[in-house]
C-alpha positions in Angstrom: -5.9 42.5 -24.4 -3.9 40.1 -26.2 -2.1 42.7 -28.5 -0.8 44.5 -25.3 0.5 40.8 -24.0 2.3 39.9 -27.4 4.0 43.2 -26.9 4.5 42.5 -23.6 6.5 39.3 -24.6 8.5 41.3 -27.1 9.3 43.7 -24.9 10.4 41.2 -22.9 12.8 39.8 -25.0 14.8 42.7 -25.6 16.3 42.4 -21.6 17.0 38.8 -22.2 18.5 39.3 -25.3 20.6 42.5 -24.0 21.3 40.1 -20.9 22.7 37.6 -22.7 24.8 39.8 -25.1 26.5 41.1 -22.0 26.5 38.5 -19.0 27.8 35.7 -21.1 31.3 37.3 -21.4 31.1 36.5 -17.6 32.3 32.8 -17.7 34.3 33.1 -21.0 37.0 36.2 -19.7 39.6 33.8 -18.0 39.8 31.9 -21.9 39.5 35.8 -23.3 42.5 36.7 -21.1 44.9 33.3 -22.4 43.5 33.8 -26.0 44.7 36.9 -26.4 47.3 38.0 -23.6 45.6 40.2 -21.4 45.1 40.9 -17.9 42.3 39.8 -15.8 41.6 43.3 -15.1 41.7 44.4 -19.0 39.2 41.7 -19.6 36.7 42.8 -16.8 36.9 46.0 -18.9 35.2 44.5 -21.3 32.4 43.9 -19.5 32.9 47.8 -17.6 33.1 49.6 -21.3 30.0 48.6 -22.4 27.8 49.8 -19.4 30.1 53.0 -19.0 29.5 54.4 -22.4 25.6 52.9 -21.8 25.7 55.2 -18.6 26.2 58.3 -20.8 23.5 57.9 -23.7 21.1 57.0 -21.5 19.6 59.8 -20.2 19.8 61.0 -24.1 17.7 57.7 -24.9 15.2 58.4 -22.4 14.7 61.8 -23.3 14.7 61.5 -27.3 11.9 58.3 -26.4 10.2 61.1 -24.7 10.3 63.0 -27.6 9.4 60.9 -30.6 8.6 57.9 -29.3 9.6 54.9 -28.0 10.2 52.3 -31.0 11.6 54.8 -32.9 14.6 55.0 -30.2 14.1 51.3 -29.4 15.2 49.7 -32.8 17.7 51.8 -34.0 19.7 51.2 -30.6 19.2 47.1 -31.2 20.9 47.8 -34.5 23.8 49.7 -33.6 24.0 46.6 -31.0 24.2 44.0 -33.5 26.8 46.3 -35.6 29.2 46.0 -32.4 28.8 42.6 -31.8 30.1 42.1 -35.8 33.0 44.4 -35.0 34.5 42.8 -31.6 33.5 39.5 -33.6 35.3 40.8 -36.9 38.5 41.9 -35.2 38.5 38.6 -32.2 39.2 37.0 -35.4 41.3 38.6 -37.9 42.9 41.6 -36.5 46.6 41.7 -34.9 45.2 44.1 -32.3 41.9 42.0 -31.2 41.5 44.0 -27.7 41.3 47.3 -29.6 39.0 45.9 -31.6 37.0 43.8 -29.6 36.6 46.9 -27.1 35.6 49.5 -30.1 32.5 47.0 -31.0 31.5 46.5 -26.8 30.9 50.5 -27.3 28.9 50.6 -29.8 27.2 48.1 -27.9 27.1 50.0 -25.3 25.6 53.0 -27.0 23.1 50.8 -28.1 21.9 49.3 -25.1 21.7 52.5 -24.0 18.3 52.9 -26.2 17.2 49.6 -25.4 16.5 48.0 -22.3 16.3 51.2 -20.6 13.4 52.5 -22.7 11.8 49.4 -22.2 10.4 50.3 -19.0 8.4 53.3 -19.8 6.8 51.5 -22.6 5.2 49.2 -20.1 4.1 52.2 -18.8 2.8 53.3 -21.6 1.2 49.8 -22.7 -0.8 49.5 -19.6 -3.3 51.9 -17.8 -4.5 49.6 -14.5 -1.0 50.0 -11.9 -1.7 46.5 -10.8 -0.9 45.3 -14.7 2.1 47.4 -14.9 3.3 46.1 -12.1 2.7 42.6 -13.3 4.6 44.0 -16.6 7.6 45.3 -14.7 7.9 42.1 -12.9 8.1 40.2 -16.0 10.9 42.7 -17.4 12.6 42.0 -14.6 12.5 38.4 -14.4 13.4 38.5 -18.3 16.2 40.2 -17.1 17.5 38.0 -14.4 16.5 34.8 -16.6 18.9 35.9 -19.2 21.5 36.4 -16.5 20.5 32.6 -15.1 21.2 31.4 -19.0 24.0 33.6 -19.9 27.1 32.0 -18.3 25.6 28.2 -19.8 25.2 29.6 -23.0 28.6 31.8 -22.7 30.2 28.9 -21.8 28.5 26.2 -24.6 29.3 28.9 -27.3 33.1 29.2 -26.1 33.6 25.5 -26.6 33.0 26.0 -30.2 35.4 29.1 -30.2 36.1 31.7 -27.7 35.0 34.5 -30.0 31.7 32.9 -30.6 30.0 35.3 -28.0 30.4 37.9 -30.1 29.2 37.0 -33.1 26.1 35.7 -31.4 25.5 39.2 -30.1 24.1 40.3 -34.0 21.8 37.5 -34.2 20.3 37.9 -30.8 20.0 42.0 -31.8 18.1 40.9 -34.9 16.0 38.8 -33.5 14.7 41.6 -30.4 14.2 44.2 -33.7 12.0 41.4 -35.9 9.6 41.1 -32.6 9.5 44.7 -31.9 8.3 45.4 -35.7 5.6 42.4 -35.5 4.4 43.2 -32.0 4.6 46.6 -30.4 2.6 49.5 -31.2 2.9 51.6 -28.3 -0.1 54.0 -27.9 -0.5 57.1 -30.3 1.0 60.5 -29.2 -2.0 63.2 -29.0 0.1 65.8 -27.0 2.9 67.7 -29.2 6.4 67.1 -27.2 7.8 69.8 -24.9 10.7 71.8 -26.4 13.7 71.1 -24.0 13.7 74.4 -22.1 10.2 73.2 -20.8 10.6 69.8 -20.4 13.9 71.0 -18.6 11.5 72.8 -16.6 8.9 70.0 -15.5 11.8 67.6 -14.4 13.5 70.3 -12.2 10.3 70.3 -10.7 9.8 67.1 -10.1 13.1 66.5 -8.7 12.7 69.4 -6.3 9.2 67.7 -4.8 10.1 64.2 -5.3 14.4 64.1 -5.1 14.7 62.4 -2.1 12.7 58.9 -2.6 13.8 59.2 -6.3 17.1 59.8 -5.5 16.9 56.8 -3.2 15.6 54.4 -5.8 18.8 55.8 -7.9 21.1 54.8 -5.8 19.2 51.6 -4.7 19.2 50.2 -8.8 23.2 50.7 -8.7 23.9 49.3 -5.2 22.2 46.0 -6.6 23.5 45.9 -9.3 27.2 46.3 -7.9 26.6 43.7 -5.7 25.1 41.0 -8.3 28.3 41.7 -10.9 30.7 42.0 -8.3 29.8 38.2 -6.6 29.5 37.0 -10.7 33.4 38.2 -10.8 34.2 36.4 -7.8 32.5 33.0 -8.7 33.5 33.0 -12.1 37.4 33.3 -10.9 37.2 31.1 -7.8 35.0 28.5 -9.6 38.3 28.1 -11.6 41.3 29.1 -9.7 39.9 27.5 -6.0 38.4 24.6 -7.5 39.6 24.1 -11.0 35.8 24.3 -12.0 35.5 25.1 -16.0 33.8 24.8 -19.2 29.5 24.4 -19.0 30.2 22.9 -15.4 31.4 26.5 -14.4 28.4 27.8 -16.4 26.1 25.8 -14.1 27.2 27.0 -11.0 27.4 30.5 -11.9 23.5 30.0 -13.2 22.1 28.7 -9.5 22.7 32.5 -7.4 21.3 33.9 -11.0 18.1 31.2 -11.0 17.5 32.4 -7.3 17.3 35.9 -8.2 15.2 35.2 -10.9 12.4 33.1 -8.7 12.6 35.9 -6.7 11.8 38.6 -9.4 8.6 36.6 -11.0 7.0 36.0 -7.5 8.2 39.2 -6.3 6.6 41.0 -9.4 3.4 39.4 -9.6 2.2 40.1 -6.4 2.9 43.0 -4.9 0.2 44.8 -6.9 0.1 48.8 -6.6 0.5 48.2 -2.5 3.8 51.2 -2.1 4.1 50.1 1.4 4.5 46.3 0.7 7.4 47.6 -2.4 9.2 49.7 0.8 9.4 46.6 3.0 10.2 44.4 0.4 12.7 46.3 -0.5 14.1 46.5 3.1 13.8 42.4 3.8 15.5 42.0 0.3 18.4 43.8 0.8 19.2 43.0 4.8 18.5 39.2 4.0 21.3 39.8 0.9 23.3 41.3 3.8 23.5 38.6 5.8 23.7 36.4 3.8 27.1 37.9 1.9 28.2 38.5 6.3 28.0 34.8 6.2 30.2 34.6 3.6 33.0 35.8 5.8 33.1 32.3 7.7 32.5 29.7 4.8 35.3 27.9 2.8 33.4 25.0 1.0 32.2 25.7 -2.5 28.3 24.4 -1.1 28.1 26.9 1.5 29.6 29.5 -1.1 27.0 28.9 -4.0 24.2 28.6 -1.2 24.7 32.0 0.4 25.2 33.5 -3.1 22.2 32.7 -4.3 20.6 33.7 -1.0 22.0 37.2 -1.6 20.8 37.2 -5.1 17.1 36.2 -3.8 17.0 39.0 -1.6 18.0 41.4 -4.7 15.6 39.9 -6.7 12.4 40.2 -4.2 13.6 44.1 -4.4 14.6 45.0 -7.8 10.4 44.7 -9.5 9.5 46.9 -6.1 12.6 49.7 -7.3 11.1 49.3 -11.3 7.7 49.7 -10.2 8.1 52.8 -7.8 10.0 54.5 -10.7 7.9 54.0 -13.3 3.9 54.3 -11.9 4.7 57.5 -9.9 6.0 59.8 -13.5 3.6 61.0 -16.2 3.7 59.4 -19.5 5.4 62.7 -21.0 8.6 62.8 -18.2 8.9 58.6 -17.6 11.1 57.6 -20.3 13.8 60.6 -19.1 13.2 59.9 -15.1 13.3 55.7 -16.2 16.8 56.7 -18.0 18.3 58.4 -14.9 17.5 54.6 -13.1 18.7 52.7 -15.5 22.5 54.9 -15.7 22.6 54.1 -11.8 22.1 50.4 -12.5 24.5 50.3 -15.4 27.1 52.3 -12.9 26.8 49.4 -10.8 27.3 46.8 -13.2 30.4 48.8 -14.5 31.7 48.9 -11.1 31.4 45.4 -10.3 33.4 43.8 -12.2 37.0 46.2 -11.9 36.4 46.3 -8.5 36.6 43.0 -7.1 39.2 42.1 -9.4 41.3 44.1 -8.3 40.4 43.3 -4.4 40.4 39.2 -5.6 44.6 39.9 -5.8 44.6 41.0 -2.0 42.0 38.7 -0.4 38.4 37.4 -0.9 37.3 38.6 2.9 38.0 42.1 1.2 35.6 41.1 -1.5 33.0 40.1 1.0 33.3 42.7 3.3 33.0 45.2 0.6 30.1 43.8 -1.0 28.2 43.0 2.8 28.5 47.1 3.3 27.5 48.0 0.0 24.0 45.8 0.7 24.4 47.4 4.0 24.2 51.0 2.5 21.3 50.1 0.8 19.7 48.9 3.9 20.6 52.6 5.5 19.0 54.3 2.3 16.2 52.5 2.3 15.2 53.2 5.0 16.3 56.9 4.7 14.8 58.0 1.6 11.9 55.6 0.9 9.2 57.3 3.2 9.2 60.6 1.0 7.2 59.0 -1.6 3.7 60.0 -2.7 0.8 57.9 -2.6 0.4 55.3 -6.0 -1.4 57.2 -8.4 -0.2 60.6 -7.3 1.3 62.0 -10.1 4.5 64.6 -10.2 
């Protein structure tokens, strides 16, 4: 129907938008880190706070969508967004203490993210009845997702050429646009069931965690893995790109887009046709990850800033033929009533990752980048190992928990 694919769209724009508000700080930290006298390692915080206090509302998020519905947890979250993008703004500018400041807002960000994208999956879900169109919805999310990561370190890095806090003023318009959208477009389908008090919904999910905790415990782990991996090779571009080859300004942006635009391929073509096929999602999943572990092996060996983009963005492809499979498996095997709390549980893994990332190879940059590639290769390697560990406990599509 075409009111189910303008809310599709809309739906879609809210992990572009979130995307953007977080993954253009990416290029701009090494300009954050002169402007205001900081560390490199206090500046990848402020990518880390935002998905660290994410990680703790969102199971909240998921379950309150659960409760009274999605929209009604979706917009108030983009708000408090846009509120924390006008404080890190607000005090980048005027304050004496701008980290303070600047971190208090990525927070409340934080919090509000927590409400946003996350709940986004389910209400595909909910949207779509026929698994082969969810899965064609999920894909989309995704690829909205990576896109915004292709576009953020261009439009992080056009932005800081006007000013270096102009990232986080854009962060309110770009949470004001996602609200305007979901008020005009999404009507998720009408509750007829009355929500389960908490002591029974408690209940259900034990239950389905006690059949079903080893694949989704996989999938968990899977959604975090990746997304340590994509941040962590992000931080490592964006501080070689200028301290190896004295790479800056939209150039820098450029380059840190090309691994992004590769996942992103990946993701749409990935997404649109696996279908409701589980056993094409498990081997996709598998190919994905070992061909992003060779490729960041490779690594290892190569010097010139070519080689290093190319097997980049061959790492980010094979995350990006996996990551639809992982959002499809965790969202067409839960019932309507438990997806937005078993969704939330994904979605903390993933922002785990992404807060990981970043610290992380900063902090092994200052020994030696073989430590960042040999850490990264066995964290794609794990994934490999728990794929193909926990991903054959998984009921048939269409067998609900």
């Amino acid at each position: 129907m075409k009111e189910n694919k303008l809310a599709l769209l809309a739906l879609a724009s809210i992990p572009l938008l979130m995307t953007l508000g977080n993954s253009m700080f990416i290029p701009v930290l090494p300009i954050i880190e002169k402007e205001i006298n900081i560390t490199s390692f206090q500046a990848s915080l402020i990518i880390t706070i935002y998905s660290v206090i994410a990680i703790i509302f969102i199971p909240i998020a998921g379950y309150l969508s659960d409760y009274f519905g999605r929209k009604k947890v979706i917009i108030p979250s983009l708000i408090l967004v846009g509120a924390g993008g006008v404080i890190s703004g607000w005090g980048a500018i005027f304050s004496n203490s701008p980290y303070l400041w600047i971190m208090f807002g990525r927070l409340l960000q934080g919090a509000g993210a927590a409400g946003a994208f996350p709940v986004v999956l389910p209400t595909v879900g909910d949207l779509f009845k026929d698994e082969d169109e969810v899965s064609a919805g999920l894909g989309l999310i995704e690829t909205s997702n990576t896109f915004g990561k292709v576009l953020s370190p261009i439009l992080g890095a056009l932005l800081a050429i006007w000013a270096w806090y102009i990232p986080f003023w854009s962060v309110p318009f770009l949470a004001v646009t996602a609200v305007i959208l979901m008020l005009l477009f999404v009507k998720p389908p009408k509750e007829t069931n009355k929500p389960e008090p908490f002591a029974e919904f408690f209940k259900v999910l034990k239950q389905i965690f006690k059949k079903n905790g080893r694949w989704l415990y996989g999938v968990f782990m899977l959604g975090g893995l990746n997304m340590f991996v994509i941040f962590g090779f992000l931080i490592y571009l964006s501080s070689s790109l200028e301290s190896r080859f004295d790479i800056t300004g939209v150039m820098k942006g450029i380059y840190l887009a090309v691994p992004l635009l590769a996942l992103c391929v990946a993701s749409y073509i990935t997404g649109k046709r696996v279908g409701n096929d589980k056993r094409s999602m498990d081997r996709l999943i598998l190919i994905g990850n070992l061909i992003s572990t060779g490729a960041l092996c490779s690594l290892l060996f190569m010097n010139s800033l070519g080689l290093i983009i190319l097997f980049l963005s061959v790492s980010g492809l094979g995350i990006g033929i996996g990551l639809p499979c992982l959002d499809a498996l965790i969202t067409e095997g839960i019932e309507k009533e438990e997806r937005g709390t078993i969704t939330s549980f994904y979605s903390s893994m993933r922002f785990i990752g992404v807060a990981a990332g970043p610290p992380v190879v900063s902090v092994l940059l200052t020994s030696s980048e073989n430590h960042v590639f040999l850490t990264l290769s066995s964290v794609s390697l794990l994934a490999v190992t728990i794929t193909l560990f926990t991903l054959q406990q998984k009921p048939a599509l269409g067998e609900q928990m």
